[in-house]
C-alpha positions as CSV (number, residue, x, y, z in Angstrom):
1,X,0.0,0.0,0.0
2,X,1.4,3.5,-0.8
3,X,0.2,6.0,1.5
4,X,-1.4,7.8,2.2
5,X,-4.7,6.5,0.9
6,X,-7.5,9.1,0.0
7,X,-11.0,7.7,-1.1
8,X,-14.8,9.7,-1.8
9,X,-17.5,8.0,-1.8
10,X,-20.6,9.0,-3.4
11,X,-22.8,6.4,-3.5
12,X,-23.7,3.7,-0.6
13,X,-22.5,0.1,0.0
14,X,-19.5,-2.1,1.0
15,X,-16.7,-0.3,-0.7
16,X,-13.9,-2.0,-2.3
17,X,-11.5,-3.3,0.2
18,X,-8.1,-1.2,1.0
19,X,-5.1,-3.1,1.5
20,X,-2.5,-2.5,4.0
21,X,1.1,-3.6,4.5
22,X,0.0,-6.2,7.7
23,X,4.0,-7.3,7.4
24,X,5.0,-3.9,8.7
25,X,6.5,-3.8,12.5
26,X,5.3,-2.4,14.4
27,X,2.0,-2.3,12.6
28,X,0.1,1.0,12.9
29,X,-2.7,2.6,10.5
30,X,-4.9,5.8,11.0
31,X,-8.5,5.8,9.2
32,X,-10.2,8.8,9.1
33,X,-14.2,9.3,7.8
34,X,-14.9,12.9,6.6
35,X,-18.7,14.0,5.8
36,X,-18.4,16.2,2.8
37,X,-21.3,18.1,2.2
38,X,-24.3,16.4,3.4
39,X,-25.5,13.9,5.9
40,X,-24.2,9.9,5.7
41,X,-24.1,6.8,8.0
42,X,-21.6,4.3,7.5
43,X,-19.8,1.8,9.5
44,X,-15.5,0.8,8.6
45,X,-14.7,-2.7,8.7
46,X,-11.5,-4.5,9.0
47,X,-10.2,-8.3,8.2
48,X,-7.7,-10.5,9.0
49,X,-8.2,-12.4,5.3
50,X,-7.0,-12.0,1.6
51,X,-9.6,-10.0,-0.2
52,X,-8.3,-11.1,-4.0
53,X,-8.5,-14.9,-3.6
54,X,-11.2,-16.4,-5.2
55,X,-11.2,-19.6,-2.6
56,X,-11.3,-17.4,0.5
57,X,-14.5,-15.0,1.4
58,X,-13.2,-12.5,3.9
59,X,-14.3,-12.4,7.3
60,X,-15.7,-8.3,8.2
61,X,-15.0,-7.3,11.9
62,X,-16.8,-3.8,12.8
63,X,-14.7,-1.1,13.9
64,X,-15.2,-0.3,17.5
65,X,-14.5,3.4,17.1
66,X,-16.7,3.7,13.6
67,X,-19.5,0.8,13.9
68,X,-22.2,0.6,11.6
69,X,-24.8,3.2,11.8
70,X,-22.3,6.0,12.6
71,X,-23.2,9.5,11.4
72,X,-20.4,11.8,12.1
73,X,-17.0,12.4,10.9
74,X,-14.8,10.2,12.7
75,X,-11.0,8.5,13.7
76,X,-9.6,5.2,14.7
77,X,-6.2,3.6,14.4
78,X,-4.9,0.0,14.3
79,X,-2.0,-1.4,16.2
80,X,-2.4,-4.8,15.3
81,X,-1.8,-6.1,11.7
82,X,-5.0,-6.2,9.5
83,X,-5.2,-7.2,6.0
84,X,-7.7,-4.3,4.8
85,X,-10.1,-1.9,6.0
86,X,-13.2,-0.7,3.7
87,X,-16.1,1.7,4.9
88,X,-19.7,0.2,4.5
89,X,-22.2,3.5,3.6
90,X,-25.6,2.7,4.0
91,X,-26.8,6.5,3.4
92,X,-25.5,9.2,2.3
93,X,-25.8,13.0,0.7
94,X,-23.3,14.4,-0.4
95,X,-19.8,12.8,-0.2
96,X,-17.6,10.4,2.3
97,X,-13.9,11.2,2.5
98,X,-12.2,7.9,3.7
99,X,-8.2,8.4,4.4
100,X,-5.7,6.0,5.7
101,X,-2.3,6.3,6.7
102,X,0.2,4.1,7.6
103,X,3.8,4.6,8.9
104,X,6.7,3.1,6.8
């Protein structure tokens, strides 16, 4: 992953996935949720699993900091090593501004 990562999102749904470097050490990735103009609710997920394997379906953990059904900008950060993060919108107006970074 080359970061930092800058996503907007217009429409809702499970967005596609966002890998990360989980061989990095120590591990460590900020994700940041920006409502842009408008109103959404959204939750971030993360997973432990390869998201480009066609034998494996990834297993989605909820975000503790950003569950589903949050409606405000928002911040978490990872000190354990995950595979990917995504952000799942399940309304929105206007746009949702989804950042990570990770250390090097």
């Amino acid at each position: 992953m080359a970061a930092p990562i800058y996503e907007t999102y217009t429409t809702t749904g499970a967005q596609d996935p966002i890998p990360l470097n989980y061989y990095q050490t120590p591990f460590n990735a900020s994700v940041f949720v920006y409502i842009n103009g408008g109103t959404a609710t959204y939750g971030v997920q993360y997973t432990a699993d390869p998201t480009n394997s066609a034998s494996i379906t990834p297993r989605w953990f909820d975000d503790a900091n950003m569950p589903a059904g949050t409606a405000a900008s928002a911040t978490s950060n990872y000190m354990f090593p995950v595979r990917a993060v995504r952000v799942n919108i399940t309304a929105i107006t206007g746009s949702v501004e989804f950042k990570i970074l990770q250390g090097v």
